[in-house]
Gaussian input, Z-matrix of N, CA and C with variables (Angstrom, degrees):
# hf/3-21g

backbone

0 1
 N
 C     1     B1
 C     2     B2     1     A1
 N     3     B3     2     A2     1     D1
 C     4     B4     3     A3     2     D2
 C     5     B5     4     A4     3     D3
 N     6     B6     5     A5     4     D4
 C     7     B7     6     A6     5     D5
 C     8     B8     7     A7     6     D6
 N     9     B9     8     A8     7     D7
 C    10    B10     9     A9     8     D8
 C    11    B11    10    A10     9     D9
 N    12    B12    11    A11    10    D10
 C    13    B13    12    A12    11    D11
 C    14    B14    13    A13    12    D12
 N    15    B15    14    A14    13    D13
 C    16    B16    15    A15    14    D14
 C    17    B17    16    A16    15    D15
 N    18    B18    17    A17    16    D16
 C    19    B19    18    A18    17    D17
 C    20    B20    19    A19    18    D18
 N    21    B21    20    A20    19    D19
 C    22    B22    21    A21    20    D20
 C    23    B23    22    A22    21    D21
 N    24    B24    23    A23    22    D22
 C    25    B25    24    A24    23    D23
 C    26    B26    25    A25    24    D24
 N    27    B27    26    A26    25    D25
 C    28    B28    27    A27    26    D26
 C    29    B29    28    A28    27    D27
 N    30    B30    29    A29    28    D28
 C    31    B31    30    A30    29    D29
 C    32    B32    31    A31    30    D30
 N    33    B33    32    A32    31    D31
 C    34    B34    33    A33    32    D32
 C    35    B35    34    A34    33    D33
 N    36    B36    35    A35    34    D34
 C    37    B37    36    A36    35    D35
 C    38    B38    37    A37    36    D36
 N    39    B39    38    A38    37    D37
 C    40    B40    39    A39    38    D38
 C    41    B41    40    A40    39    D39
 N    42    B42    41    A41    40    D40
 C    43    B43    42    A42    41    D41
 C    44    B44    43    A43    42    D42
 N    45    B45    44    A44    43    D43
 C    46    B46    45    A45    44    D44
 C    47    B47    46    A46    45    D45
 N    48    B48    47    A47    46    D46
 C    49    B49    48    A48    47    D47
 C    50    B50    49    A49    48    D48
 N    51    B51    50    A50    49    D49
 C    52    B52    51    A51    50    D50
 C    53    B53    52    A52    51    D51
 N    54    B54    53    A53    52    D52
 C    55    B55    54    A54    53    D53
 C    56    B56    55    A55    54    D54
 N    57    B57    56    A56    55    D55
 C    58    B58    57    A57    56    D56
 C    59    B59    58    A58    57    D57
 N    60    B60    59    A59    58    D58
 C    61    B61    60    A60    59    D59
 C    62    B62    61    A61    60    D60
 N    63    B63    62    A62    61    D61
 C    64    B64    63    A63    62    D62
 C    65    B65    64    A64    63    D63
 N    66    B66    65    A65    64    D64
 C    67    B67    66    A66    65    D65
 C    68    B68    67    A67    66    D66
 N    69    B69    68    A68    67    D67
 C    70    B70    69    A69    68    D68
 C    71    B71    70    A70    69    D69
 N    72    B72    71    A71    70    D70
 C    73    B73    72    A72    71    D71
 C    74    B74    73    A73    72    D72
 N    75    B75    74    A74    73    D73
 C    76    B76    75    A75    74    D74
 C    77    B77    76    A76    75    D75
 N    78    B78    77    A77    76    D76
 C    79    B79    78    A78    77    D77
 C    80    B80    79    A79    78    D78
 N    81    B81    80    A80    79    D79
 C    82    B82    81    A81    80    D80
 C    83    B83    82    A82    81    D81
 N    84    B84    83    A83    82    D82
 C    85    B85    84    A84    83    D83
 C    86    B86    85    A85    84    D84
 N    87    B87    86    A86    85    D85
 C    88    B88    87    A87    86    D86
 C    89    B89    88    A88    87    D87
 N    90    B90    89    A89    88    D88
 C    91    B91    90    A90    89    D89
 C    92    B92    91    A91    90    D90
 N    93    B93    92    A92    91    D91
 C    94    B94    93    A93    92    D92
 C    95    B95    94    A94    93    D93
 N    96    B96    95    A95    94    D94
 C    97    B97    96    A96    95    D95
 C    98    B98    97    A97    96    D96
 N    99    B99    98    A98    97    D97
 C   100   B100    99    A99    98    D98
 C   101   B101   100   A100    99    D99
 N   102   B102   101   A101   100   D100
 C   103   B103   102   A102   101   D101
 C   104   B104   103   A103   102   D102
 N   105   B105   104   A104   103   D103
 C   106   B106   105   A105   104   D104
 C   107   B107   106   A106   105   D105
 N   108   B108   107   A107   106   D106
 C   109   B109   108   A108   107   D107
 C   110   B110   109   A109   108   D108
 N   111   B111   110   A110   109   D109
 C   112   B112   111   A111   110   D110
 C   113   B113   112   A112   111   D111
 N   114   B114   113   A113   112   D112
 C   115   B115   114   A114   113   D113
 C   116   B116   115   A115   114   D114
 N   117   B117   116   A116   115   D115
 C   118   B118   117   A117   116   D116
 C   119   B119   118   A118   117   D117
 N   120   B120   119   A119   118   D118
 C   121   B121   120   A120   119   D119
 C   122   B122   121   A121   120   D120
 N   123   B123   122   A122   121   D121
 C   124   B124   123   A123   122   D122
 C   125   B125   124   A124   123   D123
 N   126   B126   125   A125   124   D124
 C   127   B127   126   A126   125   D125
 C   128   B128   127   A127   126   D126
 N   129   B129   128   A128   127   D127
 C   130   B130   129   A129   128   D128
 C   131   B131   130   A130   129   D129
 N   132   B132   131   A131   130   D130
 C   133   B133   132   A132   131   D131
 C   134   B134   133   A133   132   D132
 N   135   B135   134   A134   133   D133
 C   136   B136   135   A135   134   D134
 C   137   B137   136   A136   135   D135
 N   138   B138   137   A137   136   D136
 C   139   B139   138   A138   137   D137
 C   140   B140   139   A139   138   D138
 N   141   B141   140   A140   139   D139
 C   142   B142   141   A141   140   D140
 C   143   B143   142   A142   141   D141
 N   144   B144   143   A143   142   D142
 C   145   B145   144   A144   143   D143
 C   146   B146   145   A145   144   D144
 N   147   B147   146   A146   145   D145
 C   148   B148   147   A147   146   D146
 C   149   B149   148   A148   147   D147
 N   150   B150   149   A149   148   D148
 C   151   B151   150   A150   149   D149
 C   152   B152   151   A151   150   D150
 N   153   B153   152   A152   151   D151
 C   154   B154   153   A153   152   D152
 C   155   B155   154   A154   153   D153
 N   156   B156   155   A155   154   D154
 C   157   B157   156   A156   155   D155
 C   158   B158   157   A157   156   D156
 N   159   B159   158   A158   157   D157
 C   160   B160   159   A159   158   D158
 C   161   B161   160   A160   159   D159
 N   162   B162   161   A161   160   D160
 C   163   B163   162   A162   161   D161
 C   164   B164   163   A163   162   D162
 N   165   B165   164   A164   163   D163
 C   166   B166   165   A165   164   D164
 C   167   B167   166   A166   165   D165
 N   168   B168   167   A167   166   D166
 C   169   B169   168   A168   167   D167
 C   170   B170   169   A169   168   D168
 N   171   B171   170   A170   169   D169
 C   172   B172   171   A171   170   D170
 C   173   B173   172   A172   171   D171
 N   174   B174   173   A173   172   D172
 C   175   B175   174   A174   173   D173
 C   176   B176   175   A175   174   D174
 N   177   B177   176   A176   175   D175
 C   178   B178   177   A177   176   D176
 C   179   B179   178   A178   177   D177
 N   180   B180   179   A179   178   D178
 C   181   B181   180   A180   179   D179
 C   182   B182   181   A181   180   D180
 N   183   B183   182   A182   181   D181
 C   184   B184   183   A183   182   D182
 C   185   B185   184   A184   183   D183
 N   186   B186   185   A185   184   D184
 C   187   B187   186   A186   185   D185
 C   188   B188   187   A187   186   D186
 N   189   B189   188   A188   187   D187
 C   190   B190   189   A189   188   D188
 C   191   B191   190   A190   189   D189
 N   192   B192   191   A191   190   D190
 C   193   B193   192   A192   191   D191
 C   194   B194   193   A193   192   D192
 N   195   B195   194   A194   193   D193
 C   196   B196   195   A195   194   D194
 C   197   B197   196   A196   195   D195
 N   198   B198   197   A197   196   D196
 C   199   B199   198   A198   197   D197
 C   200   B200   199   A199   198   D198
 N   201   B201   200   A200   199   D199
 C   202   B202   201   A201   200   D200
 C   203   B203   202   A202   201   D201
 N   204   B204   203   A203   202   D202
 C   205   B205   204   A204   203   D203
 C   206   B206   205   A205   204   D204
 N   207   B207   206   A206   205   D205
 C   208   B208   207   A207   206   D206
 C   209   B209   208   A208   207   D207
 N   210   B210   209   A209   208   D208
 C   211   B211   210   A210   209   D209
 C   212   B212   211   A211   210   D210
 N   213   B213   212   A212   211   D211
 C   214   B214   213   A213   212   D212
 C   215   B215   214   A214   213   D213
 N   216   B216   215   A215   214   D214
 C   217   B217   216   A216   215   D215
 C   218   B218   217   A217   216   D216
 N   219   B219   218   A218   217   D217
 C   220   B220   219   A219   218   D218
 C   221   B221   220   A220   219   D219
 N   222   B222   221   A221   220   D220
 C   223   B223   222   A222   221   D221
 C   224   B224   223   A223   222   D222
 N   225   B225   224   A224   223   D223
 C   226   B226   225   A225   224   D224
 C   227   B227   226   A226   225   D225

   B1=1.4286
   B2=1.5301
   B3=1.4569
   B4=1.9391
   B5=1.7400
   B6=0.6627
   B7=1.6496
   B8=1.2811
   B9=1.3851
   B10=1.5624
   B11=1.2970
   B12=2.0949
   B13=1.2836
   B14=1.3247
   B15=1.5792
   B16=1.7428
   B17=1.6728
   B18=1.2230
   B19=1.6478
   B20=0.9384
   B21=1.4975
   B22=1.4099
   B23=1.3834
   B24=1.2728
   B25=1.4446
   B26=1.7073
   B27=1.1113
   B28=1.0901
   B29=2.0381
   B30=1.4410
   B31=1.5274
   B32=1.5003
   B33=1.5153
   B34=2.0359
   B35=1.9895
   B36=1.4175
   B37=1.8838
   B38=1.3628
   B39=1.4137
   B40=1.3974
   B41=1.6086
   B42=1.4115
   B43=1.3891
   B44=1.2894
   B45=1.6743
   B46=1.1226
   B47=2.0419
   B48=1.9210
   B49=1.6240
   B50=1.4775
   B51=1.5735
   B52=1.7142
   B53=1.6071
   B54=1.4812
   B55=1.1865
   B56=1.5233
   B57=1.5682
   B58=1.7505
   B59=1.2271
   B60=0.9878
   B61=1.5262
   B62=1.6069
   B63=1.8041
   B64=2.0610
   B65=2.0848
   B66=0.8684
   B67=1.8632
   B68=1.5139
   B69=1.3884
   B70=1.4832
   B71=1.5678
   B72=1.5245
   B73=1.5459
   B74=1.4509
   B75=1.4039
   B76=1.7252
   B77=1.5422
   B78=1.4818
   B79=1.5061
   B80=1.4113
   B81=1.5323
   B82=1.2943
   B83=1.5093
   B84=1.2948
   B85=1.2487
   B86=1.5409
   B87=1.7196
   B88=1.8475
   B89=2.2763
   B90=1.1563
   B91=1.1917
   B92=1.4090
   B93=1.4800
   B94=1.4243
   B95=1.3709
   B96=1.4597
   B97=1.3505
   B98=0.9229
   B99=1.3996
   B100=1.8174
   B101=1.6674
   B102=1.3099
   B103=1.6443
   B104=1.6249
   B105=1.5450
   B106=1.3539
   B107=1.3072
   B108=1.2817
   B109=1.3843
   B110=1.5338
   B111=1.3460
   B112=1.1518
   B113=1.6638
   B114=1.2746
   B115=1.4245
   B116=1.7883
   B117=0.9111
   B118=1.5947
   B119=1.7031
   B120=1.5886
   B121=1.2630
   B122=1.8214
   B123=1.6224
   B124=0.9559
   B125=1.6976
   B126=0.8756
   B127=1.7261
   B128=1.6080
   B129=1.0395
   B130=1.5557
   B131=1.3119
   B132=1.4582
   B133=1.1993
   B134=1.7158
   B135=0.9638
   B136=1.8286
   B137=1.4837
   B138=1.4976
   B139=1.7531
   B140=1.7889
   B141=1.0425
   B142=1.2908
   B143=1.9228
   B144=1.4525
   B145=1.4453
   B146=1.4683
   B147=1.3409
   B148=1.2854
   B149=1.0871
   B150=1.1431
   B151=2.0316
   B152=1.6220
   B153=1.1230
   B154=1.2862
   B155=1.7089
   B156=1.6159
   B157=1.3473
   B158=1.5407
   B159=1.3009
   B160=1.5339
   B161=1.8275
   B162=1.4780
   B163=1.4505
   B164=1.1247
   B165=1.3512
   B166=1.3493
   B167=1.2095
   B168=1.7194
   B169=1.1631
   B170=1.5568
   B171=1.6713
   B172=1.8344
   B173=1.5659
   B174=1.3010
   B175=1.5163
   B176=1.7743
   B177=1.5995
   B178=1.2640
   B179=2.0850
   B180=1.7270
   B181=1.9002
   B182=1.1859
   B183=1.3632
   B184=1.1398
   B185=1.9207
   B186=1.1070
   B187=1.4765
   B188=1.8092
   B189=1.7073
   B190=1.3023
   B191=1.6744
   B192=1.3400
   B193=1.7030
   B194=1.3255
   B195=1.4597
   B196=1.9296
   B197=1.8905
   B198=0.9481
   B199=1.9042
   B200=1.6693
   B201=1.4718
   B202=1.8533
   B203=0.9943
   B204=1.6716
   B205=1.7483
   B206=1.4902
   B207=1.4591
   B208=0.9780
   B209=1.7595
   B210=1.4797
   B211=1.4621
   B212=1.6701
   B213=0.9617
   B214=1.9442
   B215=1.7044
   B216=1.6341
   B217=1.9701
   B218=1.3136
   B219=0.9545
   B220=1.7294
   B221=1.3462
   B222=1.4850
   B223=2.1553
   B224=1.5568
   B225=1.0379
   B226=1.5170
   B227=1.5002
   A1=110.33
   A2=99.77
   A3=91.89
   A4=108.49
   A5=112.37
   A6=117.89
   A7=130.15
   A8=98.81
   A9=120.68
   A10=102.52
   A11=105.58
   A12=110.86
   A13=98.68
   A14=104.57
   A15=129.97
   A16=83.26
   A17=161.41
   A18=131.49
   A19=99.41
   A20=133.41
   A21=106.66
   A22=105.40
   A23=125.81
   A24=127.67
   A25=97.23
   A26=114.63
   A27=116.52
   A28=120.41
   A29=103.89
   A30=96.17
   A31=114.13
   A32=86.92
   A33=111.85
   A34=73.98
   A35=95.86
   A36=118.19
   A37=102.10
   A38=94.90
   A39=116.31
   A40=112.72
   A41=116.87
   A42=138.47
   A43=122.95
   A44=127.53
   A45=130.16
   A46=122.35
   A47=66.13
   A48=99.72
   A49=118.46
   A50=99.91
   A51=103.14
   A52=100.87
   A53=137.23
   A54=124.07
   A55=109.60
   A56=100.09
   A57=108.78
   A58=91.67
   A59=157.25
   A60=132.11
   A61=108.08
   A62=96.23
   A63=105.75
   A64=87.91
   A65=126.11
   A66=109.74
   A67=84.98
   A68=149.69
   A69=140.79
   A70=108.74
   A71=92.16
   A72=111.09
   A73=121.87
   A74=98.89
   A75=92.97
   A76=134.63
   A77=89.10
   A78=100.73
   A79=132.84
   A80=102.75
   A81=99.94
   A82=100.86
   A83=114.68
   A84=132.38
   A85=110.64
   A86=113.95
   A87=69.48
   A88=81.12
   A89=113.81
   A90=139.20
   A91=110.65
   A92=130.89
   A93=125.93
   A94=125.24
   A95=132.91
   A96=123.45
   A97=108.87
   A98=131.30
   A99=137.32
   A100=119.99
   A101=91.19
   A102=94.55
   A103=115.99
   A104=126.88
   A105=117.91
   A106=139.45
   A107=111.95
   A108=110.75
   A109=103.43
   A110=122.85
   A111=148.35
   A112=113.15
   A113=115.95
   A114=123.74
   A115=99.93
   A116=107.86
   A117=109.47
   A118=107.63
   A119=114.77
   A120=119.62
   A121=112.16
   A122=120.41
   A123=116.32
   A124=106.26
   A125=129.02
   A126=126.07
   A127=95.93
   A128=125.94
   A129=112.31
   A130=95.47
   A131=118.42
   A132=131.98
   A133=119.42
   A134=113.19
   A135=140.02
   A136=84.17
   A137=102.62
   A138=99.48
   A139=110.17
   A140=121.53
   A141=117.41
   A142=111.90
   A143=107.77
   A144=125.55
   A145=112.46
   A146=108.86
   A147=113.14
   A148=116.23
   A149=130.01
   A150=137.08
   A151=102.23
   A152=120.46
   A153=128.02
   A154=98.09
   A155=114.91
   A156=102.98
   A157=132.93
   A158=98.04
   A159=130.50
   A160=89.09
   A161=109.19
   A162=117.29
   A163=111.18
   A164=125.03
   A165=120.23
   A166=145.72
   A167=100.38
   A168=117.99
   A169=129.63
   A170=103.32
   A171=97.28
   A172=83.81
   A173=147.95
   A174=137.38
   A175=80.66
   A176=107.32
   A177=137.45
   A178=108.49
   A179=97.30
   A180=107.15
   A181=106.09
   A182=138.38
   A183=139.29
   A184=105.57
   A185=113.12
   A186=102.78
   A187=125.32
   A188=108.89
   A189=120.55
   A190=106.69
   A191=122.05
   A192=144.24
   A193=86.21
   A194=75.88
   A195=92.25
   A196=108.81
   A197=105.24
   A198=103.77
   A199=103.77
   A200=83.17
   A201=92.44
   A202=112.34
   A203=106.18
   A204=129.57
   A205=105.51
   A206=122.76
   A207=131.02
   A208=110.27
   A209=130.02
   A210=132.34
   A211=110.65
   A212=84.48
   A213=101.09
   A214=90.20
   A215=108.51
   A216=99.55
   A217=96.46
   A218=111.84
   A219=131.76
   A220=99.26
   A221=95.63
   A222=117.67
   A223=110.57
   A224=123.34
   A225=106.85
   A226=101.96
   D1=44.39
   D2=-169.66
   D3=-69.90
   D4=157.26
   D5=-169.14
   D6=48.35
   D7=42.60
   D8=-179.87
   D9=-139.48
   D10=128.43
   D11=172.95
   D12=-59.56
   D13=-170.81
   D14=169.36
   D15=-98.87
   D16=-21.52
   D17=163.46
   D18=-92.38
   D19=35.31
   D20=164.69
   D21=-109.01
   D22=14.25
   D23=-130.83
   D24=-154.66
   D25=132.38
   D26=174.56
   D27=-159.73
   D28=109.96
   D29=-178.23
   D30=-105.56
   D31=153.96
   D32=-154.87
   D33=-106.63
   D34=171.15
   D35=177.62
   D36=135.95
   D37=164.55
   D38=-158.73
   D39=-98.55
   D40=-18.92
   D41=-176.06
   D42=-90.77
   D43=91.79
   D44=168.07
   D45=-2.36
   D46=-79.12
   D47=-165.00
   D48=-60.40
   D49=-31.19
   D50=179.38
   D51=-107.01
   D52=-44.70
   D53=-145.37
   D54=-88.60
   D55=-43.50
   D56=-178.93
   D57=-105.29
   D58=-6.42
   D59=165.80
   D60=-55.09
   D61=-56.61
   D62=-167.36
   D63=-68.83
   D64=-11.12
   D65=179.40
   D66=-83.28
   D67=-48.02
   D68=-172.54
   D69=-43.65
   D70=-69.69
   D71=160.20
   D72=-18.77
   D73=-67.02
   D74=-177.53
   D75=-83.34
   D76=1.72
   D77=-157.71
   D78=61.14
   D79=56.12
   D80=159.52
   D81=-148.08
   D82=-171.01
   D83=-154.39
   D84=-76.18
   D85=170.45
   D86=169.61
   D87=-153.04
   D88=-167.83
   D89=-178.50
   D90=-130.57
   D91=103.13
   D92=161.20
   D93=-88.86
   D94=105.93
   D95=176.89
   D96=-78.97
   D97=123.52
   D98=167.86
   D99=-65.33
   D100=-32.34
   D101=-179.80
   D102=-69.29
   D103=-6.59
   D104=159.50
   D105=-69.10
   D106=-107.65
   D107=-166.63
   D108=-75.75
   D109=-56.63
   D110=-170.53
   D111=-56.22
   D112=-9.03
   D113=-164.11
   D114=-64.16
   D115=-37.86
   D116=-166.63
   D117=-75.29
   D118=-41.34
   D119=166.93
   D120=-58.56
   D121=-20.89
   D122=179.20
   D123=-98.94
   D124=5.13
   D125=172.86
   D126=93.81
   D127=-3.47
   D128=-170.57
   D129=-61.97
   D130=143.97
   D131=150.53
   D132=-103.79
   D133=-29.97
   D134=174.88
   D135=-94.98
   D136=119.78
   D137=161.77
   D138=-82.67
   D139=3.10
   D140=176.44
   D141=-120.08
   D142=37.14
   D143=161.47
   D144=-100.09
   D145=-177.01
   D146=-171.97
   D147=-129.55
   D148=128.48
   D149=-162.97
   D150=-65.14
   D151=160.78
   D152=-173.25
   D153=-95.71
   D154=139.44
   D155=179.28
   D156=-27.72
   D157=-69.36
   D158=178.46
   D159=-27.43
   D160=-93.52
   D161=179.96
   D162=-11.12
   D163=-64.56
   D164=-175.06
   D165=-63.10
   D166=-38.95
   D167=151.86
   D168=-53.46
   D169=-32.46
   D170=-176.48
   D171=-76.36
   D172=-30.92
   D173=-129.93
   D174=-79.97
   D175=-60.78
   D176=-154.36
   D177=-55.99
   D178=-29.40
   D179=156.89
   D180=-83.47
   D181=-48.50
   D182=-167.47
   D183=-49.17
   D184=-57.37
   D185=174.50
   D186=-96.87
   D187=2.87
   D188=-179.29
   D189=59.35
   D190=56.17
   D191=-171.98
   D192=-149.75
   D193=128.85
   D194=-177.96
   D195=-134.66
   D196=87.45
   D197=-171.02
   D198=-67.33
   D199=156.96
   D200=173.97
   D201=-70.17
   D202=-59.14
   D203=-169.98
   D204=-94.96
   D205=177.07
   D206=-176.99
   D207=-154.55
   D208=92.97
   D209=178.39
   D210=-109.57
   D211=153.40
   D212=179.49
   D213=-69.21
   D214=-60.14
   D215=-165.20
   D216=-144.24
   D217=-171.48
   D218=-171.34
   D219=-163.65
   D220=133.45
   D221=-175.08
   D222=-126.46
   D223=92.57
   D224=-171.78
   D225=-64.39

């Protein structure tokens, strides 16, 4: 990302532990989709519902990944 701030930049994924953890890491922003991997640890049954605070928050200590945003999915 050479000549790219950290606000210019922002990564989306479905993975706590790998996707928004390394955006913490780098300092930049990040996008959590709930409807991936994690959906089942979050109660979703509808991958296009929305986790209950609480859930997210324990999910979000549970791996020390903390997202900016928060989406059900992502469609390129």
């Amino acid at each position: 990302m050479a000549g790219l701030d950290s606000y210019d930049c922002v990564a989306i994924g479905d993975s706590l532990h790998h996707d928004i953890k390394g955006a913490n890491n780098a300092g930049i922003e990040s996008v959590f989709i709930t409807g991936g991997i994690h959906a089942a640890e979050l109660g979703l049954a509808d991958l296009s519902g929305s986790p209950e605070t609480g859930a997210l928050q324990a999910l979000a200590s549970k791996y020390g990944a903390y997202p900016s945003y928060v989406l059900p999915s992502f469609s390129w």
